[in-house]
C-alpha positions in Angstrom: -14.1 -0.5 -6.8 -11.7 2.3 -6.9 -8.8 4.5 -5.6 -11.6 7.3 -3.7 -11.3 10.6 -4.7 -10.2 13.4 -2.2 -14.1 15.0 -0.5 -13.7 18.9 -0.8 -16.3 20.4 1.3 -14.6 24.0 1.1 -15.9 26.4 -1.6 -15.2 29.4 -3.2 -17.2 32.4 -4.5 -16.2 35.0 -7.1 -17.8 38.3 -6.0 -16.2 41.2 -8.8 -13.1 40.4 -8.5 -13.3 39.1 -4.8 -12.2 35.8 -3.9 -14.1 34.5 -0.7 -12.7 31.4 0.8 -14.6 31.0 4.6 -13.8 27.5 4.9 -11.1 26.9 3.5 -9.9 30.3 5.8 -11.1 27.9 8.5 -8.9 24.9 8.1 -6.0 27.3 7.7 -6.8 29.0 11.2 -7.7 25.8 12.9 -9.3 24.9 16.1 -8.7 28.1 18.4 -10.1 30.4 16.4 -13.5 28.7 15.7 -13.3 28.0 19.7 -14.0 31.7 19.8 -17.4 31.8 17.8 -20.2 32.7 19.8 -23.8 30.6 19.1 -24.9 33.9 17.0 -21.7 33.5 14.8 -22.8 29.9 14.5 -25.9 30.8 13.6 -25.1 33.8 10.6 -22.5 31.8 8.9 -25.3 28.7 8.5 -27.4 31.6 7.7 -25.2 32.6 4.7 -23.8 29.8 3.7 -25.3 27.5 0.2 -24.4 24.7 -1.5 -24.0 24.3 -5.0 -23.1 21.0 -7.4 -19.6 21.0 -8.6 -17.9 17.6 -10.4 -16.3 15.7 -8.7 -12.4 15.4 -9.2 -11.4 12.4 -11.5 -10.4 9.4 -9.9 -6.1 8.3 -10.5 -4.8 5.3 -10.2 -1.2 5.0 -10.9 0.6 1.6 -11.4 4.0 1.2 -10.6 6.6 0.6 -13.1 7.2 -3.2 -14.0 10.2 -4.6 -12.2 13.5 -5.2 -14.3 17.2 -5.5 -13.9 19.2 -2.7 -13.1 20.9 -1.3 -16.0 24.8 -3.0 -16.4 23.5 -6.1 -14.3 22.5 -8.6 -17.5 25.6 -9.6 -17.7 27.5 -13.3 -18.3 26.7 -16.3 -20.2 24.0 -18.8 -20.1 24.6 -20.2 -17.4 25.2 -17.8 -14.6 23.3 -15.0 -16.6 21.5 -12.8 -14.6 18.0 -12.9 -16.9 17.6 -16.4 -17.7 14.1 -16.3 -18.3 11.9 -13.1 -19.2 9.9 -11.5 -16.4 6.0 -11.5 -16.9 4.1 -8.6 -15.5 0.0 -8.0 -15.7 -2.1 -5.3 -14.1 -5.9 -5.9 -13.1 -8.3 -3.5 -12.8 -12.2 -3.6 -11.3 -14.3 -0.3 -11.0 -17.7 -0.1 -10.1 -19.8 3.0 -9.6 -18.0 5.0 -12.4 -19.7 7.5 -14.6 -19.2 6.7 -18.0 -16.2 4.3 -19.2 -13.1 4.2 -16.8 -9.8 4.4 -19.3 -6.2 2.3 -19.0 -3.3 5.0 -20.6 -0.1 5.2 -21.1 1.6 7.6 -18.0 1.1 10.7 -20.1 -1.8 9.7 -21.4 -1.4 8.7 -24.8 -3.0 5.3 -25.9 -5.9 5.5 -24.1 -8.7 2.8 -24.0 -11.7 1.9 -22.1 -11.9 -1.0 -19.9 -14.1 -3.8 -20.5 -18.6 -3.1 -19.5 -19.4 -5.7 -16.9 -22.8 -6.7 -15.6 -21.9 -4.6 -11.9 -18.1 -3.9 -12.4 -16.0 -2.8 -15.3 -12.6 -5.5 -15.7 -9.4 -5.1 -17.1 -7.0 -8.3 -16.8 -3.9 -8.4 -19.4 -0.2 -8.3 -19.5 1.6 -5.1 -20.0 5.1 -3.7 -20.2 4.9 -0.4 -19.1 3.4 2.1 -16.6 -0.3 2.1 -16.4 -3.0 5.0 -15.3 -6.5 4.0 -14.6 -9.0 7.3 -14.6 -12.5 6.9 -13.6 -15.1 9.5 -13.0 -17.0 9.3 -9.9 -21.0 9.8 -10.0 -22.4 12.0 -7.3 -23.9 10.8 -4.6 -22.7 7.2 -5.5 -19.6 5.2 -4.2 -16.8 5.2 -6.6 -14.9 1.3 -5.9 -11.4 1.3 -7.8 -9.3 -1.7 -7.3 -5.6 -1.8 -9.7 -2.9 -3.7 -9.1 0.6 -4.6 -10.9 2.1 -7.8 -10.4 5.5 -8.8 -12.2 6.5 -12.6 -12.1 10.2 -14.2 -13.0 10.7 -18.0 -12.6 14.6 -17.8 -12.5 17.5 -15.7 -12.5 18.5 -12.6 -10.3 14.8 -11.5 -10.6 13.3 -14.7 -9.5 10.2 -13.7 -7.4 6.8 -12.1 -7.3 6.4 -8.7 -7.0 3.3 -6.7 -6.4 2.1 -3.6 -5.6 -2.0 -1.9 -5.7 -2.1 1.1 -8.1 -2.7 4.8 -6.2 -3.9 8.0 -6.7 -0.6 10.2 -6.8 0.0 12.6 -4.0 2.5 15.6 -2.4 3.8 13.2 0.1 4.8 9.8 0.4 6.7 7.5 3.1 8.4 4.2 1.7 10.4 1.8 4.4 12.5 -1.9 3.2 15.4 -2.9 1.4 18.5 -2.0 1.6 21.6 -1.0 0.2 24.2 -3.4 1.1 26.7 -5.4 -1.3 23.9 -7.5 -3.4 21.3 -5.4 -3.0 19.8 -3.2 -5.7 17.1 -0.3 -4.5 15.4 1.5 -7.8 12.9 4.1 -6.2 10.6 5.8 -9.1 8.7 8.5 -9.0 5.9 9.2 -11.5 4.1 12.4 -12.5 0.7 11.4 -14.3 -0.5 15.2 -14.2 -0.3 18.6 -16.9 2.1 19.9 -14.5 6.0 19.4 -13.6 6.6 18.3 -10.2 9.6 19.3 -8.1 10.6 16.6 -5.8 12.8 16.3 -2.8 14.2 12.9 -0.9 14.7 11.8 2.7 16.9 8.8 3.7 16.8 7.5 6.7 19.1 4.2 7.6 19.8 2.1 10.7 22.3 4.9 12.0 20.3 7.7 11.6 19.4 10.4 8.3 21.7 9.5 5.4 23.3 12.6 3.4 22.7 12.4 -0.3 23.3 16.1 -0.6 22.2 17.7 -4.1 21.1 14.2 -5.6 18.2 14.7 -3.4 16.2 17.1 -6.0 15.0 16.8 -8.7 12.1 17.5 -11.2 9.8 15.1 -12.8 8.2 16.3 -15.9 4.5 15.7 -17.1 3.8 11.9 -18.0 7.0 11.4 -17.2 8.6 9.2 -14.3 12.1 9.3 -13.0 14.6 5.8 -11.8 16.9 7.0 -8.7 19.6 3.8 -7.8 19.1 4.3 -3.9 22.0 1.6 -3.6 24.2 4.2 -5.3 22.5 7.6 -3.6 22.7 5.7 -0.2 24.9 2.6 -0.4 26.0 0.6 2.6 22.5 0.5 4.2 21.9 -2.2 5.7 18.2 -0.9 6.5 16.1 2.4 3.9 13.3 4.1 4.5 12.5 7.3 2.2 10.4 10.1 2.7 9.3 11.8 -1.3 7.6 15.6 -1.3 6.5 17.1 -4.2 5.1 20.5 -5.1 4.0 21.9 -7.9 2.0 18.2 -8.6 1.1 15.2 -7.1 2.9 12.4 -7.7 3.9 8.4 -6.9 6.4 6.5 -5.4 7.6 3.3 -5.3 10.8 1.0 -4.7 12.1 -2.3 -6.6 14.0 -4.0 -4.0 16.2 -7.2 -5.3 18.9 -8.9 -3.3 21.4 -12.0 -4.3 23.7 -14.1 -1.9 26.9 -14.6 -4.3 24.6 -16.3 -7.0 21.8 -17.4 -5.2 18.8 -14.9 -5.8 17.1 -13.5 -2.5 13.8 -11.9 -3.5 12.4 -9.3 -5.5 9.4 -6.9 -4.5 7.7 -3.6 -5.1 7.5 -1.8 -2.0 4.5 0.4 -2.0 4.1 3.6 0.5 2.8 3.4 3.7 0.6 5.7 5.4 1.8 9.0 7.2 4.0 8.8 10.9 1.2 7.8 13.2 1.3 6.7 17.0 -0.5 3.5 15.6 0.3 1.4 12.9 -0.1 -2.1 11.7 1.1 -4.7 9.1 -1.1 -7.3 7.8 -0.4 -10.9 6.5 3.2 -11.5 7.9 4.4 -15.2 7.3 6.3 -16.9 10.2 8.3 -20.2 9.4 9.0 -20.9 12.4 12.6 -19.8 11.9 15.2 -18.7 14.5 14.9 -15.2 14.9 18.3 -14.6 13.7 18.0 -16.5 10.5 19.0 -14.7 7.6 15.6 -15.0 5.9 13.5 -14.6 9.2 10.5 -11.9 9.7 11.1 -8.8 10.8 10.1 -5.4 11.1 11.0 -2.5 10.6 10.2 1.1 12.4 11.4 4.7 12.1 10.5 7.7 14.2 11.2 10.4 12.0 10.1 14.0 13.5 13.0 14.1 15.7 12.0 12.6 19.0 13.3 9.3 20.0 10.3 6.8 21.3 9.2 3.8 23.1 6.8 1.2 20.7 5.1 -1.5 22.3 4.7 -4.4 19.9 1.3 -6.7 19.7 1.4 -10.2 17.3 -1.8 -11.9 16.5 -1.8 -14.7 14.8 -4.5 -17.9 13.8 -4.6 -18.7 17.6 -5.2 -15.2 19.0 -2.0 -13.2 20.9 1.4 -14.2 20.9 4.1 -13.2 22.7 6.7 -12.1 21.3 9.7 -12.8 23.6 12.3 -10.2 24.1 11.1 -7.7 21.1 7.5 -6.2 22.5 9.4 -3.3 23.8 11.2 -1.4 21.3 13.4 1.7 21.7 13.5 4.2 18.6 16.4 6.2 18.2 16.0 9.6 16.6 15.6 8.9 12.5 17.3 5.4 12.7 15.2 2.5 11.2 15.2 0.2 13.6 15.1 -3.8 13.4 12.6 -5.8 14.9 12.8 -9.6 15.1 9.8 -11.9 14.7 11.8 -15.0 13.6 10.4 -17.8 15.9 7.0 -17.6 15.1 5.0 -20.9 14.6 4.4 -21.6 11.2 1.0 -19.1 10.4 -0.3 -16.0 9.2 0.3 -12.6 11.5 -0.6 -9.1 12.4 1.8 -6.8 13.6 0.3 -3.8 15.4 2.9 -0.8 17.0 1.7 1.7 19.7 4.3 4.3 19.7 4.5 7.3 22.2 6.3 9.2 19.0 4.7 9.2 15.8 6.2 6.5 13.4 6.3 5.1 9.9 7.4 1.2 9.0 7.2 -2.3 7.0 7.3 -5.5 7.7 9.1 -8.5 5.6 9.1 -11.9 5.3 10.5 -15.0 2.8 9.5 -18.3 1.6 12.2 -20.7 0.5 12.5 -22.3 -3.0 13.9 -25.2 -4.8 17.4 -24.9 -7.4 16.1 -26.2 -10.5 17.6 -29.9 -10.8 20.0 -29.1 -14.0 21.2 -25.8 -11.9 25.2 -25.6 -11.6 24.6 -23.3 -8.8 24.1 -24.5 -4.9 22.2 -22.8 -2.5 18.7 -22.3 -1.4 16.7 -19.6 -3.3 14.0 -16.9 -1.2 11.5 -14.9 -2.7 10.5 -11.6 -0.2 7.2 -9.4 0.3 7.3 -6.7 2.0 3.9 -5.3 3.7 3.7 -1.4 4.5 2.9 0.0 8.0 -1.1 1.0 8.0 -2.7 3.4 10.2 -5.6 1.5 11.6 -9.4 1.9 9.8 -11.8 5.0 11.3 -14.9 2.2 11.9 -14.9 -1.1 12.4 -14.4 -2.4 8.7 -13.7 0.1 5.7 -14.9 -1.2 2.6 -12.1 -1.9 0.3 -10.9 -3.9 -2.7 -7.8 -5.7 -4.5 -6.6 -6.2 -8.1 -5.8 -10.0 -8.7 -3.3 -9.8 -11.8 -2.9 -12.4 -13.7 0.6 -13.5 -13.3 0.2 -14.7 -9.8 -1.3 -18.2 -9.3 -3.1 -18.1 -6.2 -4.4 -15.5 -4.0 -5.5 -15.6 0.1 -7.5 -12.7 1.7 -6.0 -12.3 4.8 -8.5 -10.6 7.8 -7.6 -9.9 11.3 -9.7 -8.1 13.9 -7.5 -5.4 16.1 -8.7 -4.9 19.7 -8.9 -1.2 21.1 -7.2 -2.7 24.2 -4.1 -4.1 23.0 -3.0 -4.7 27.1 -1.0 -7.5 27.7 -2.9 -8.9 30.0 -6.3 -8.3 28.4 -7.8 -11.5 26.8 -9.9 -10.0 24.1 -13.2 -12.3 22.7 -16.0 -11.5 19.8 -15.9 -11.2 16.1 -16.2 -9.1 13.7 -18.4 -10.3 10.7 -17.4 -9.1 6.9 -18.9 -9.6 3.6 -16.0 -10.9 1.2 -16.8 -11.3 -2.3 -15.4 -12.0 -5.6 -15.3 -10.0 -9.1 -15.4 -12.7 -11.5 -13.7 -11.9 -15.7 -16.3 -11.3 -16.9 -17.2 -8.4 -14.6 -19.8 -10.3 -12.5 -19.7 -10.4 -8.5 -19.2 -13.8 -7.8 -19.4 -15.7 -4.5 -20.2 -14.2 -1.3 -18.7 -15.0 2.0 -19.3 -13.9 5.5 -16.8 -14.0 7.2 -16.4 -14.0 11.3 -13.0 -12.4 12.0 -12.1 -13.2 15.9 -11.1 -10.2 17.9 -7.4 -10.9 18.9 -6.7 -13.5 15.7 -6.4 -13.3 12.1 -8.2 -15.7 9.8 -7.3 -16.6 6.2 -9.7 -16.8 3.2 -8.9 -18.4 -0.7 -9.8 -16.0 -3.0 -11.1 -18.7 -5.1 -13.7 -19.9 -2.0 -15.5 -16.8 -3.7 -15.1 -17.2 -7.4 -12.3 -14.0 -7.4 -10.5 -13.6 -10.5 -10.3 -10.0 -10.8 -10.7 -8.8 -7.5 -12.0 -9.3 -4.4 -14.0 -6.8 -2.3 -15.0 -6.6 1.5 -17.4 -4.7 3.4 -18.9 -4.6 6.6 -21.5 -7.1 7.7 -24.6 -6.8 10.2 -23.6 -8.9 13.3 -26.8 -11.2 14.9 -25.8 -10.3 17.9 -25.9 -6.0 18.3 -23.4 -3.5 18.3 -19.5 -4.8 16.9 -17.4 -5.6 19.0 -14.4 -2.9 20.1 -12.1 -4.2 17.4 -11.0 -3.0 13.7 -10.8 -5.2 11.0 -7.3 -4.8 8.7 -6.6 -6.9 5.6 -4.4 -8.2 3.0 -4.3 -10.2 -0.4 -1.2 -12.4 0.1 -0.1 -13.5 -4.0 1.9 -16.7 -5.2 2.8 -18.2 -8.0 5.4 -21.3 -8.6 8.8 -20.8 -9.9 8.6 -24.1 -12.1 10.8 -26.6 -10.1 7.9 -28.3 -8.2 7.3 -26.4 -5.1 3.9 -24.4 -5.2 4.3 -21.3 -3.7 7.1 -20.4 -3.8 7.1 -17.1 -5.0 5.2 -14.9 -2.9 4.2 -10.8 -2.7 1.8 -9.0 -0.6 -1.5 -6.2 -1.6 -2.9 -4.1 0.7 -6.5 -2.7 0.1 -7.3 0.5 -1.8 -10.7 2.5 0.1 -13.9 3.1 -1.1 -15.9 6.4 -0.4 -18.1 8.5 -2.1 -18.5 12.3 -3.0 -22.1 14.3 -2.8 -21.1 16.7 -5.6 -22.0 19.4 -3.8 -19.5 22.4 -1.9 -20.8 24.6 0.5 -19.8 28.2 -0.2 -20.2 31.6 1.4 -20.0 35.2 0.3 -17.3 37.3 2.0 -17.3 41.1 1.2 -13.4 41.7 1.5 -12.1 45.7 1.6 
């Protein structure tokens, strides 16, 4: 299972000192001018074009950085200290289809070590303190499965909570939405640079009333194996709602974002946002808890959009939860202002498992949240109910009917539910949608064995929940499609999560809660198709 490697099927070919780049000439050009070849031109550039075998690029996965307290914030005395108890944090790792022996490394490199041989996938499962890189060189012609996650757990304290986040392959762009900025609030965005090569970076921050000015403080350079900790609460304070947009040139890099909140003493949550995928007219969020809350409870669901390339839209809002649709009353029409993150309620929802899909006449980027209550410990001096948040990022939804995918199970968490909901193509109101989707869940067991398949029948419309331990998973858990008995699939597309909990030691399972979202699978050939250009 791994973090897929980018497919290059544009080549170049060193004639003298000519450089000829057809292709890649091409994708620069775009559509019109390959509108204008004729069925000869067709024809001769088949005619001189070849392939030849190249390797294929090595696989990244970065983890994020472990969560921990702002710095100045341990402060007081036993009792009303801010880091009671020490925070635990664990990575797990599964790859399968690697050539040769995938290695776990310090961010700039150092320490390196291979994983552990399994019988079909190699495993890593241990507890670390610092930032992790997974590398892992595909084979050609074979899929190359990476699945890394980070997970950091705290029992008490202003850290109390699970947080979570899937390892990813760095890139120039990244899109981050949740948390915020208020009084209480802490927001540590870090951006990490596993490559040879510095990275110059530049920020975008968007809140509720529109872009926020951070002026200068919005560039800066990461340097090789090196990360960098920006406080967005002091960059962009007094935001009741973030989202950030991170470029980078020079090298690819990743992004994420500790977000911590506390009501006077009372801790609020803790989670590791991870990015979302680009602004899309379609997006989705997978495994949102409802309570059955008012919508304007404090703690309640919600979501959050932004329409950030300058148009303001209209988003239409579907909910499908264990019993098919949902209405959601007053909030499935959504206007987006111009760069504003925008609030959505879905308080009010029976008590469940949800997915969240927006169709958007503007292309937009967003989250979703939600919180689980806890329990004071009985010898606490300190009144008030304790939340733990996870955050889920905005998806674009898969190209076929199920991608094949996979999740890291760290350690630290306690249990683990595969959650699997089947999008129609026709999200009309008044369209009843019907069918399933079957999937092939399975689990990756520690000692690198897969372990307990499942089929599972996903209804079109509804979302259905799986234990990752109905499948033996204790590394990971993997789906792919599965052959229906009844013909073609249905028109629906199949989006997942891994919802994580673990207790926070007062009695109440559960408790503590965080959210992982699937990395792809794919495959490279190991082969680029090149032609010969004769430039004057």
């Amino acid at each position: 299972m791994r973090a897929a490697p980018t497919l290059r099927r544009a080549g170049l070919v060193v004639s003298g000192t000519l450089v000829a780049a057809a292709l890649v000439a091409t994708a620069a050009v775009g559509e019109q001018w390959t509108q204008r070849w004729t069925a000869a031109d067709e024809v001769a550039v088949a005619a001189a074009m070849r392939q030849v075998e190249v390797r294929p690029p090595t696989s990244v996965a970065v983890c994020p950085r472990p969560v921990r307290l702002p710095a100045g914030s341990d402060v007081g005395d036993d009792q009303f200290g801010a880091a009671p108890v020490e925070s635990r944090s664990a990575v797990a790792a599964a790859v399968e289809g690697a050539a040769g022996t995938p290695l776990l490394a310090r961010l700039d490199g150092t320490r390196a070590r291979g994983i552990t041989a399994g019988p079909a996938v190699d495993v890593l499962s241990e507890q670390v303190r610092g930032v992790r890189v997974l590398r892992a060189e595909p084979r050609a012609g074979a899929p190359l499965r990476v699945a890394a996650a980070l997970a950091g757990s705290t029992a008490a304290g202003d850290l109390r909570g699970l947080a979570a986040a899937s390892c990813r392959a760095p890139a120039t762009d990244h899109w981050l939405v949740g948390g915020g900025s208020e009084v209480g609030r802490t927001a540590l965005l870090t951006v990490q640079n596993p490559s040879v090569e510095p990275a110059a970076v530049s920020l975008e921050v968007y809140g509720p009333n529109g872009p926020v000015s951070i002026g200068g403080q919005g560039a800066f350079t990461v340097a090789p194996g090196e990360q960098e900790v920006l406080r967005l609460d002091s960059l962009a304070p007094e935001q009741r709602r973030l989202a950030v947009h991170v470029r980078a040139t020079g090298a690819r890099v990743t992004a994420s974002w500790q977000t911590q909140g506390i009501d006077g003493l009372v801790p609020t949550g803790v989670d590791l946002l991870e990015p979302g995928d680009p602004p899309a007219r379609v997006m989705v969020a997978s495994g949102v808890v409802g309570r059955g809350e008012a919508p304007d409870a404090p703690q309640a669901a919600a979501l959050w959009l932004l329409a950030p390339d300058g148009r303001p839209g209209v988003a239409r809002v579907s909910v499908y939860g264990p019993e098919g649709r949902v209405t959601l009353r007053g909030a499935e029409v959504v206007d987006l202002a111009v760069g504003a993150v925008t609030s959505v309620p879905l308080g009010g929802l029976e008590p469940g498992t949800y997915t969240v899909v927006v169709d958007a006449d503007v292309p937009v980027v967003g989250a979703a949240r939600f919180a689980l209550p806890g329990e004071q410990p009985e010898d606490s001096v300190v009144d008030g109910t304790p939340y733990d948040v996870a955050w889920n990022a905005g998806r674009s939804l898969p190209a076929g009917p199920v991608d094949a995918g996979q999740v890291g199970l760290p350690a630290v968490a306690q249990g683990a539910t595969v959650v699997l909901s089947a999008v129609p193509a026709d999200r009309s109101p008044d369209v009843d949608p019907s069918g399933v989707v079957p999937v092939r869940l399975r689990g990756v067991a520690a000692d690198g064995s897969l372990t307990g398949e499942e089929q599972v029948e996903v209804p079109v419309g509804g979302t259905v929940e799986v234990a990752a331990d109905d499948v033996a998973a204790e590394v990971a858990v993997v789906v792919d499609p599965a052959s229906s008995d009844d013909g073609a699939a249905p028109a629906a597309r199949v989006v997942w999560s891994v919802r994580l909990t673990a207790s926070d030691g007062t009695g109440t399972d559960g408790s503590l809660v965080a959210t992982l979202d699937p990395t792809p699978s794919a495959e490279t050939d190991g082969l680029e198709e090149v032609r010969r250009v004769d430039v004057p």
